[in-house]
N, CA, C and O of each residue as an XYZ file, in Angstrom:
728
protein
N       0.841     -1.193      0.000
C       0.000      0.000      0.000
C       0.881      1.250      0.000
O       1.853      1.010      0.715
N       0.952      2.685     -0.589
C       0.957      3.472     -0.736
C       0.503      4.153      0.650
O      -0.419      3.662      1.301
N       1.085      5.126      1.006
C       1.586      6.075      1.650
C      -0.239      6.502      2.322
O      -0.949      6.364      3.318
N      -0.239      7.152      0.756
C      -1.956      7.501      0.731
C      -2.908      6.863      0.789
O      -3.975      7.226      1.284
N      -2.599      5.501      0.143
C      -3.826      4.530      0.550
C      -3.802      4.175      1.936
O      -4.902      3.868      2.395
N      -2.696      4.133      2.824
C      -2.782      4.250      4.389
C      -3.518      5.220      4.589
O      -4.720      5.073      4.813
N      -3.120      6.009      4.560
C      -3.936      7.207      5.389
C      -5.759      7.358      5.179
O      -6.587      7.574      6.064
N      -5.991      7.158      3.693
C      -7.298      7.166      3.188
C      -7.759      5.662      4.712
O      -8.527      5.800      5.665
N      -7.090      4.669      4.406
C      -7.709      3.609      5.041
C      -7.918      3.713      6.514
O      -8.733      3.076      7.182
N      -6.896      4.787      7.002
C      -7.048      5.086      8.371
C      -8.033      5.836      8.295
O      -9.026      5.461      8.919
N      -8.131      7.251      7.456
C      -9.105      7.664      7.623
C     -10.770      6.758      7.959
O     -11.650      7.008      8.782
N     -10.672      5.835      7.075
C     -12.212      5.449      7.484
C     -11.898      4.140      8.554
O     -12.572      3.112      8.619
N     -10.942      4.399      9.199
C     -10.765      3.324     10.544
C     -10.423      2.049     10.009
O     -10.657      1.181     10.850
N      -9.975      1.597      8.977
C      -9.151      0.116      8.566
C      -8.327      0.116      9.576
O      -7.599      1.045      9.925
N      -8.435     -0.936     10.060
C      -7.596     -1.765     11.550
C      -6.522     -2.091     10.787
O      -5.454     -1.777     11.311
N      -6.420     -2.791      9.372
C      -5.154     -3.020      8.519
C      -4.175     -1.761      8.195
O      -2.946     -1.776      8.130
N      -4.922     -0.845      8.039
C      -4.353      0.472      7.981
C      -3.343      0.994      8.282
O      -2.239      1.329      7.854
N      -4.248      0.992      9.506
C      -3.569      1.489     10.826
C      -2.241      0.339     11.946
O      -1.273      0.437     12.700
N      -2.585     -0.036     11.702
C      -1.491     -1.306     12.149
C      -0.070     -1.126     10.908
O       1.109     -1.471     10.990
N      -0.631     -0.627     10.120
C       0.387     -0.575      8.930
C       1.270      0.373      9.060
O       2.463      0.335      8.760
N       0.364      1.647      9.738
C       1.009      2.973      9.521
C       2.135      2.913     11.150
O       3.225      3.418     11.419
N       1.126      1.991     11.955
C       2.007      1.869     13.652
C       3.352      0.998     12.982
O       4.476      1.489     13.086
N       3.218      0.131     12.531
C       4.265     -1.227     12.230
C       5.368     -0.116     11.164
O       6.588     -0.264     11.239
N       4.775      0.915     10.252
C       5.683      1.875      9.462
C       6.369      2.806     10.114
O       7.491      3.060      9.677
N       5.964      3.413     11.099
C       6.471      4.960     12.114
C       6.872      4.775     13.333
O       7.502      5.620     13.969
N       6.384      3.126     13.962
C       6.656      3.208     15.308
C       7.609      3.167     16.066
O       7.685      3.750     17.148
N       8.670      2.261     15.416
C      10.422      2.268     16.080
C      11.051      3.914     15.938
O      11.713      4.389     16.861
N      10.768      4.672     14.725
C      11.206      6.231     14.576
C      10.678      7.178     15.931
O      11.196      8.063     16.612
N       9.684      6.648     15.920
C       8.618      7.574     16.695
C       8.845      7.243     18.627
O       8.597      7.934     19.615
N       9.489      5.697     18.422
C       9.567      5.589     19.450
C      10.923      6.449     20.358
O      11.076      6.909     21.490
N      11.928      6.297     18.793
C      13.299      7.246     19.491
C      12.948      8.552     19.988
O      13.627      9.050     20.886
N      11.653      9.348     19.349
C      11.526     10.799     19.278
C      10.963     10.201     21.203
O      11.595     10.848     22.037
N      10.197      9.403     21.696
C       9.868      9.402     22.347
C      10.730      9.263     23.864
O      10.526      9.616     25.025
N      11.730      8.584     23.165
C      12.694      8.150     24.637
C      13.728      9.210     24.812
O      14.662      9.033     25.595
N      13.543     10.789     23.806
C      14.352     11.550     24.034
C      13.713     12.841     24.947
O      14.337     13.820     25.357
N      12.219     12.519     25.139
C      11.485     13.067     25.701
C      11.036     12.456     27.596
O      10.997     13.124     28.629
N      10.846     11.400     27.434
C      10.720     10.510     28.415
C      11.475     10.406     29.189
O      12.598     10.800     28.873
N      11.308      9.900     30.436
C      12.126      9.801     31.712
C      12.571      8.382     31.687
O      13.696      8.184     32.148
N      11.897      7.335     31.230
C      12.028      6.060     30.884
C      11.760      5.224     29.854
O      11.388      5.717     28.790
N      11.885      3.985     29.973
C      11.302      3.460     28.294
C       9.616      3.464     28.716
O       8.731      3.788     27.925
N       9.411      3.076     29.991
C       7.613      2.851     30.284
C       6.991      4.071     29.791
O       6.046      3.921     29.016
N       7.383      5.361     30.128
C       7.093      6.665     29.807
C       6.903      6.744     28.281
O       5.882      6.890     27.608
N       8.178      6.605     27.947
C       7.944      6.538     26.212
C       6.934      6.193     25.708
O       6.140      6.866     25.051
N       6.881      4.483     26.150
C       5.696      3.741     25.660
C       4.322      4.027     25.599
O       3.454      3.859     24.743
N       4.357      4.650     27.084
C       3.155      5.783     26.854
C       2.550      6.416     26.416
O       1.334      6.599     26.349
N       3.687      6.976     25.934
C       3.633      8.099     24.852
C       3.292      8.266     23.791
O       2.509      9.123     23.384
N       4.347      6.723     22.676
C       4.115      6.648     21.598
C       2.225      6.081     21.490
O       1.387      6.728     20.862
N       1.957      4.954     22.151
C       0.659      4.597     22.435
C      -0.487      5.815     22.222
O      -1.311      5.920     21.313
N      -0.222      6.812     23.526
C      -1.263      8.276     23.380
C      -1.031      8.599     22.035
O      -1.914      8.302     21.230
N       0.241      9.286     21.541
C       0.321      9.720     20.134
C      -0.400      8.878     18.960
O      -1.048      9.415     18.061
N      -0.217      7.606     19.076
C      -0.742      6.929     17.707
C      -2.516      6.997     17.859
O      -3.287      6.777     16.924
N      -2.892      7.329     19.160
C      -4.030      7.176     19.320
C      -4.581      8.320     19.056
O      -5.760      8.387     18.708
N      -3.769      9.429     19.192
C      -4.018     11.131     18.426
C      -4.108     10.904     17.115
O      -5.034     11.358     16.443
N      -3.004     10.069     16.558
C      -2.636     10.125     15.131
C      -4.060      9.453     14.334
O      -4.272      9.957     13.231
N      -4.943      8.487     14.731
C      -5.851      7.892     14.369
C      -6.743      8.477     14.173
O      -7.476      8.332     13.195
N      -7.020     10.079     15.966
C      -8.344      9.681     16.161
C      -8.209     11.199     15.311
O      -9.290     11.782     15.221
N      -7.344     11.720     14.850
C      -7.015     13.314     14.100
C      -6.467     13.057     12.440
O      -6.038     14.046     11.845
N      -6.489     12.012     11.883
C      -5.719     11.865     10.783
C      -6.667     12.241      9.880
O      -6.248     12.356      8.728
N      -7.916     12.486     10.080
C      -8.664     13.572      8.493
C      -7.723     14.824      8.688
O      -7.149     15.254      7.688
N      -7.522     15.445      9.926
C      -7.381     16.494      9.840
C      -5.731     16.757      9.208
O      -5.311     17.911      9.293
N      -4.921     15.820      8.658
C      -3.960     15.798      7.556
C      -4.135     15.819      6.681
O      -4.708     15.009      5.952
N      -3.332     17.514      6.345
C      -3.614     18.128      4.983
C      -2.869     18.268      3.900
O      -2.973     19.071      2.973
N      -1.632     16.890      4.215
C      -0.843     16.483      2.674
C       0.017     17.737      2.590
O       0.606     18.064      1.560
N       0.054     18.409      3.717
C       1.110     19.856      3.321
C       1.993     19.231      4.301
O       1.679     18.745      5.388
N       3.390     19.334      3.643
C       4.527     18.398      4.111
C       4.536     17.052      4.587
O       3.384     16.626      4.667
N       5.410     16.214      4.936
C       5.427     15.062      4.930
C       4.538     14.556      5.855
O       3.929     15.412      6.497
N       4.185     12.873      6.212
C       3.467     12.449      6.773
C       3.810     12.066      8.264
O       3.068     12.176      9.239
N       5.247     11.538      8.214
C       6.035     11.567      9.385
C       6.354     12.809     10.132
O       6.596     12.773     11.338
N       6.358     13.892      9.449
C       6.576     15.114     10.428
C       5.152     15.145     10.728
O       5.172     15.553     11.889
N       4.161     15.007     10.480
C       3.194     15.448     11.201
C       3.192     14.792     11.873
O       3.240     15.379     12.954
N       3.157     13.493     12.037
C       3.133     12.206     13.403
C       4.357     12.570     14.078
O       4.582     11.604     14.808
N       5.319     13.465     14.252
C       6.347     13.354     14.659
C       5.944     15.025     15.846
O       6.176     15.027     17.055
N       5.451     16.012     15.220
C       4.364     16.364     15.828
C       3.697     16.344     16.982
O       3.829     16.886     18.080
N       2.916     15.563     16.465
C       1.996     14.647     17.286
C       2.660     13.898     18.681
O       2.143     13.851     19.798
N       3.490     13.538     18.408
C       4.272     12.661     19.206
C       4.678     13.678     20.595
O       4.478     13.539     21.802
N       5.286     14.659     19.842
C       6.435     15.786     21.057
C       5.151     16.693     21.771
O       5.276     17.282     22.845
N       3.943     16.679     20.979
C       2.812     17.538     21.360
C       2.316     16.385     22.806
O       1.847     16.885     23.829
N       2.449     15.323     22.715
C       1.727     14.357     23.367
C       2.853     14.316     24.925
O       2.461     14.183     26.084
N       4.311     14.481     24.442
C       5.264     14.314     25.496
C       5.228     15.481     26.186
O       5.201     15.637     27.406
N       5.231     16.278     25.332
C       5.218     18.237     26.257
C       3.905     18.039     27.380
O       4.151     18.425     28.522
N       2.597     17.491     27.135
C       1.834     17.268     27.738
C       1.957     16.359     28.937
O       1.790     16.633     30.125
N       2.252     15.333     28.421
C       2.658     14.415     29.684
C       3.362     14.799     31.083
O       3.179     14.411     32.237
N       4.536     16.034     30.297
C       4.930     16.412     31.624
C       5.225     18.142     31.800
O       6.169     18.835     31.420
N       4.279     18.394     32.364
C       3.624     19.286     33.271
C       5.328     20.110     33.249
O       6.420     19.963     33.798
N       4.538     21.202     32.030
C       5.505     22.094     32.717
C       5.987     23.549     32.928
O       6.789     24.351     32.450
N       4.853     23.427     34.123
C       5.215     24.438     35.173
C       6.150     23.904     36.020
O       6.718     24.729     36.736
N       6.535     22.523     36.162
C       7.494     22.763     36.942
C       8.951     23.226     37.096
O       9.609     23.373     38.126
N       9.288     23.420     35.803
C      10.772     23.768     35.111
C      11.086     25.068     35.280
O      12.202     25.454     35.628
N      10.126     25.791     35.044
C      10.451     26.964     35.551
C      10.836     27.569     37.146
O      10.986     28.732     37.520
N      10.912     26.469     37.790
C      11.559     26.087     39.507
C      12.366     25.617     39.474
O      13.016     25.606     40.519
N      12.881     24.945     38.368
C      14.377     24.186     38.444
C      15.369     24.689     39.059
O      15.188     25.906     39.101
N      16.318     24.408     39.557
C      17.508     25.288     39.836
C      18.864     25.024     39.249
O      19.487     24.446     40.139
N      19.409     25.121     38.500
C      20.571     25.463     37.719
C      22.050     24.349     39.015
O      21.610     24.195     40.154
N      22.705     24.073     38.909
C      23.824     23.553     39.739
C      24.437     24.523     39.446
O      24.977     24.989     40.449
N      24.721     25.317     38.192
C      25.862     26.449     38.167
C      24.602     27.874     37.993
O      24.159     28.106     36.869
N      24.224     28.562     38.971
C      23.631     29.426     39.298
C      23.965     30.718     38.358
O      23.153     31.441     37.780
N      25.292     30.800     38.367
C      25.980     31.992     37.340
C      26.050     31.477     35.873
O      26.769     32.079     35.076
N      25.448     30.563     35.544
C      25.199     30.167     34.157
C      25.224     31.216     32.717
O      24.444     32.165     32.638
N      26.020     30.962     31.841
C      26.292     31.941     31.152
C      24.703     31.673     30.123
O      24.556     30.727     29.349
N      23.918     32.500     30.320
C      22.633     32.406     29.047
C      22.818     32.279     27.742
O      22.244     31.629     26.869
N      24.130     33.345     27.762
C      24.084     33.121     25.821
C      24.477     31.610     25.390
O      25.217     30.911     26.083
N      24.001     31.256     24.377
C      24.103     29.765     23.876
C      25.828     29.297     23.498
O      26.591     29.592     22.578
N      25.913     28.676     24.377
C      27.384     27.993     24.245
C      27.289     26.740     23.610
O      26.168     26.285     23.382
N      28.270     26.132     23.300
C      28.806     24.908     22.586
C      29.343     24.012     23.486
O      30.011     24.541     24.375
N      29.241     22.739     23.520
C      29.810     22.086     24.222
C      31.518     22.495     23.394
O      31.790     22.849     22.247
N      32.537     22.190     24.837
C      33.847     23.177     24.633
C      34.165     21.768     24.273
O      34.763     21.824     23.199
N      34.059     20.630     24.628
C      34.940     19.412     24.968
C      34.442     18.422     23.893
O      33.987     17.329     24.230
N      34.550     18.917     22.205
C      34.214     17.795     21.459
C      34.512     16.920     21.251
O      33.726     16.319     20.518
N      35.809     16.116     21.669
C      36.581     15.254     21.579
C      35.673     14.347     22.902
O      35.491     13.181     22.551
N      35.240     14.581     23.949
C      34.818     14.332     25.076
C      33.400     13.538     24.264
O      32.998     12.375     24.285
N      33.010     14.522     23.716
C      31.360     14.305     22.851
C      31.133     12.883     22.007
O      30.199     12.094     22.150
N      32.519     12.763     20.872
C      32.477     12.583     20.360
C      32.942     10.329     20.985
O      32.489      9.268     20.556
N      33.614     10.535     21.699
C      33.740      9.801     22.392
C      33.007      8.678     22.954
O      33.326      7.506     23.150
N      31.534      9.592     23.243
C      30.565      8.754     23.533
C      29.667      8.259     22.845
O      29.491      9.006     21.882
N      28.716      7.041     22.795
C      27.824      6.092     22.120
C      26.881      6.864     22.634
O      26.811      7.517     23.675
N      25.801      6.597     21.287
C      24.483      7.417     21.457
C      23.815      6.782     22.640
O      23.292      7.569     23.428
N      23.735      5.448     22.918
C      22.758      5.157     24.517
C      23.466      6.162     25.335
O      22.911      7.053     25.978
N      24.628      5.967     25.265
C      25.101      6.848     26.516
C      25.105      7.907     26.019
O      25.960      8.068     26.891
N      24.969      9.564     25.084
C      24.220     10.374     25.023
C      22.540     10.421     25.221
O      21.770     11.284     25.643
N      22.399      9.288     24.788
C      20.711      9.410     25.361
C      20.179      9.474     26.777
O      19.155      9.965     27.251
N      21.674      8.523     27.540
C      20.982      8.515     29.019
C      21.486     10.037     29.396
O      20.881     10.523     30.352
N      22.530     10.891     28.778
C      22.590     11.671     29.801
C      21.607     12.829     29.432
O      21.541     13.786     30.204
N      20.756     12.802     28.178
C      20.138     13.509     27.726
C      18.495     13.424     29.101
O      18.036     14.252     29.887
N      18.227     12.398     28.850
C      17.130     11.595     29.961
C      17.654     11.826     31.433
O      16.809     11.627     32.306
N      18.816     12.185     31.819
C      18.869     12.555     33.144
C      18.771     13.981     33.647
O      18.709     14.372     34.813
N      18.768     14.768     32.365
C      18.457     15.954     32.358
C      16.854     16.565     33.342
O      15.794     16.084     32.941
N      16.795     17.433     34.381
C      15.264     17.755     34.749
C      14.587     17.645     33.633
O      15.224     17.697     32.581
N      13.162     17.472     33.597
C      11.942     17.641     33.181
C      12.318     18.854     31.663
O      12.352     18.763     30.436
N      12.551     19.976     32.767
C      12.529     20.935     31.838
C      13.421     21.567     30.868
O      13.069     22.267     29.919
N      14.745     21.212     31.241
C      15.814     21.175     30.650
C      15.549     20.270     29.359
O      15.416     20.593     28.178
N      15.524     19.275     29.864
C      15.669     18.006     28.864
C      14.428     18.329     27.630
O      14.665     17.932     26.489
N      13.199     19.012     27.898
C      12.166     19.245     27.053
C      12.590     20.276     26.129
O      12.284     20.127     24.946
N      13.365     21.486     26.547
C      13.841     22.537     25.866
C      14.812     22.349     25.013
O      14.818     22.943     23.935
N      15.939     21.348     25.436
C      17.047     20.728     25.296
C      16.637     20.143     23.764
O      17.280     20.493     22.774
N      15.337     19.085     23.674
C      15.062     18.608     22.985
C      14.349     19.234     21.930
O      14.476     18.607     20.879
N      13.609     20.300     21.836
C      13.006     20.858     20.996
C      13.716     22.100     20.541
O      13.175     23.110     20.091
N      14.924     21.906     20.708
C      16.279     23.394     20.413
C      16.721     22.520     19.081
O      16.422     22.418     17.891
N      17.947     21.760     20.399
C      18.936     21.051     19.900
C      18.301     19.939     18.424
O      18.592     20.190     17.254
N      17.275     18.545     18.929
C      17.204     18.283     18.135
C      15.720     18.483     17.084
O      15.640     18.160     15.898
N      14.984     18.908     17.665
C      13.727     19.172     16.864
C      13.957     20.543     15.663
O      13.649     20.925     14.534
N      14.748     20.899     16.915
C      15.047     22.335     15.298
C      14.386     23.809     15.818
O      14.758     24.918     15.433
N      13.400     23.554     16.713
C      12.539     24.904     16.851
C      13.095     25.807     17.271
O      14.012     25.590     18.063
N      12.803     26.997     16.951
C      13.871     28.188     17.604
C      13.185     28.620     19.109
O      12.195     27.999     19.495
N      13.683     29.562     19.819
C      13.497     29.819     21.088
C      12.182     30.272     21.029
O      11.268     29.696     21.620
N      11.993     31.541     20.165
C      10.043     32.208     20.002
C       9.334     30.990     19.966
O       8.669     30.747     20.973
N       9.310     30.041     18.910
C       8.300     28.940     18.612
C       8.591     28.079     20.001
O       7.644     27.393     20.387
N       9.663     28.052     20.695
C       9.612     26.983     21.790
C       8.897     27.833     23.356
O       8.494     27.310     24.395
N       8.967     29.232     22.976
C       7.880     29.787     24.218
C       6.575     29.845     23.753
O       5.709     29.510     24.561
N       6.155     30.260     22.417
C       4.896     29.905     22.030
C       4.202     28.688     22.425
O       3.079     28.744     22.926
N       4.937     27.374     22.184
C       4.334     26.348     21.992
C       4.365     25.906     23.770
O       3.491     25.194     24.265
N       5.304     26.365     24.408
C       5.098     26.114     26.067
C       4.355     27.031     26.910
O       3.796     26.648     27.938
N       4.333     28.187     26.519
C       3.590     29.398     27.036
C       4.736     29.480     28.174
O       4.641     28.978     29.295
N       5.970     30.296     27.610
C       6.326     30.787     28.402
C       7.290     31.922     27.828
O       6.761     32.448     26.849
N       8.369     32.391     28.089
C       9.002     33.835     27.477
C      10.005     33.157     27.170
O      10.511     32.252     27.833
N      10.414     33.663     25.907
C      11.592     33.339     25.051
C      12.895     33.280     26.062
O      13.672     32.431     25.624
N      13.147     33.589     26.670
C      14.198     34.246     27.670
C      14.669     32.683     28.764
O      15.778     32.221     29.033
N      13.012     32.149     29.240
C      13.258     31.237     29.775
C      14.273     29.936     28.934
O      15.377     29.410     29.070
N      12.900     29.843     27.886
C      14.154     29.341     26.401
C      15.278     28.938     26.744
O      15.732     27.816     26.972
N      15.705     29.976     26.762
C      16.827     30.398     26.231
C      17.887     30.101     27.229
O      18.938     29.539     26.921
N      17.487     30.620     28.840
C      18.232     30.126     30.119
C      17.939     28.469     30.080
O      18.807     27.641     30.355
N      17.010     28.242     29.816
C      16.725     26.405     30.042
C      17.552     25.761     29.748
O      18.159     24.994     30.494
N      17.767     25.968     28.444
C      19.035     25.711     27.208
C      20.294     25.592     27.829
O      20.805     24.603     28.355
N      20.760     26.840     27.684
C      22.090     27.047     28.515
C      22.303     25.854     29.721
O      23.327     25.231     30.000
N      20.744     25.769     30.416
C      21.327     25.293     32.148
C      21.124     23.775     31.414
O      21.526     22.892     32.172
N      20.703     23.357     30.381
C      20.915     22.099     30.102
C      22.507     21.805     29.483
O      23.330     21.024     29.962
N      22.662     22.627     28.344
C      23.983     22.398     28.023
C      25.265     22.439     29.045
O      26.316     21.807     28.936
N      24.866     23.393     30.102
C      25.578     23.184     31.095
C      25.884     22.030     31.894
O      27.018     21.615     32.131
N      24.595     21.448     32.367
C      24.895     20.127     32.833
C      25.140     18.514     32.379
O      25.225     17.514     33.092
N      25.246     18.708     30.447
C      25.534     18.056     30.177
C      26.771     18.168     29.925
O      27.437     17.134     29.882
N      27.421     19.483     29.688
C      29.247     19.453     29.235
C      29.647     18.747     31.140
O      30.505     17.915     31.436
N      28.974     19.240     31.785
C      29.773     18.491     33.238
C      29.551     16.991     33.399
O      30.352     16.183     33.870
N      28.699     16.828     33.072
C      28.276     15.298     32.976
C      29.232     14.275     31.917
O      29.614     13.191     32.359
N      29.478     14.564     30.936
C      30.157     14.492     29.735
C      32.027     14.308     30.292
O      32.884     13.440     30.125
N      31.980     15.615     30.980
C      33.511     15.664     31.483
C      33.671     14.801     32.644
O      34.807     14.343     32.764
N      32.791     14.451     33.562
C      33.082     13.606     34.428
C      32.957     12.745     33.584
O      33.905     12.977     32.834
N      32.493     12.002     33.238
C      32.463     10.489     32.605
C      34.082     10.630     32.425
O      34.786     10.101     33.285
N      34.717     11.345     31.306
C      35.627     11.297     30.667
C      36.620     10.944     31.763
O      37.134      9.827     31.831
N      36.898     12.015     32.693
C      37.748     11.607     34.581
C      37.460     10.678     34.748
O      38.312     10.106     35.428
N      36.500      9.952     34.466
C      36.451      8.765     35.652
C      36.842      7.208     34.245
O      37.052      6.095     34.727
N      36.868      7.314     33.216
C      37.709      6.969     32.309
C      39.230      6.802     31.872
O      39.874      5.789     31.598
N      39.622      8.322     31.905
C      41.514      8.499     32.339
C      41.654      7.860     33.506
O      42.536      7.031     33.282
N      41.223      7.725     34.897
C      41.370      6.932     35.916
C      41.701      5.504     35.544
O      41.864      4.658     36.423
């Protein structure tokens, strides 16, 4: 089946369909999910709620850009929800004097070093809110305006979130590395 004949078939609720389109998007969808998530159970959650958005909203796909970005979408819309967040904006920073403007991790050799599970876990050990901002900067692409729009909060926070994430991952990153030369 065609791309479109999925979707037509989801549209009118084909169980073949739709099993087609889960069995086509779901391992992708699941990574978008475990970069959001606190765990794999969380994820699972996630992707589950999302496909169940994706079903119960798929007339309302309007063939303007791809089919996976819209389920992909769907997905980060479903994780932002899951976790509540007002609470990030209480976070507290470990380095308090945190430089806001957007830095680079300094230590690419350090970066580069490591296997994506182990960037993923330290991505996932990140707070709530870090790790959500973290994720919709770094890898979703969105810029800081669209990431306070879509959280309801001020670009600014953004923007400090960012920073206090990149912050605690270049330290996280560099300890590993110390306790390696050891």
């Amino acid at each position: 089946m065609t791309e479109q004949q999925l979707i037509k078939g989801c549209v009118r609720q084909e169980h073949v369909a739709q099993k087609s389109v889960f069995d086509l998007y779901a391992k992708r969808m699941m990574g978008v999910c475990l970069r959001y998530a606190r765990n794999e159970v969380d994820a699972e959650e996630i992707l589950i709620e999302a496909f169940c958005k994706v079903f119960e909203k798929i007339h309302q796909f309007k063939h303007e850009g791809s089919f996976e970005g819209w389920i992909r979408k769907i997905v980060v819309n479903v994780a932002l929800k899951k976790y509540s967040l007002i609470r990030f904006t209480y976070e507290k920073s470990f380095n308090d004097e945190a430089n806001y403007e957007e830095n680079y991790f300094q230590e690419e050799d350090s970066l580069s070093a490591l296997g994506e599970k182990e960037i993923l876990n330290l991505i996932n050990n990140l707070p709530d809110g870090y790790r959500l901002i973290f994720n919709l900067y770094v890898i979703e692409g969105y810029k800081h305006d669209e990431i306070a729009e879509l959280l309801k909060i001020n670009s600014g926070t953004s923007r400090s979130q960012l920073a206090k994430a990149r912050n605690m991952l270049q330290r996280q990153i560099l300890s590993i590395n110390k306790e390696v030369v050891r």
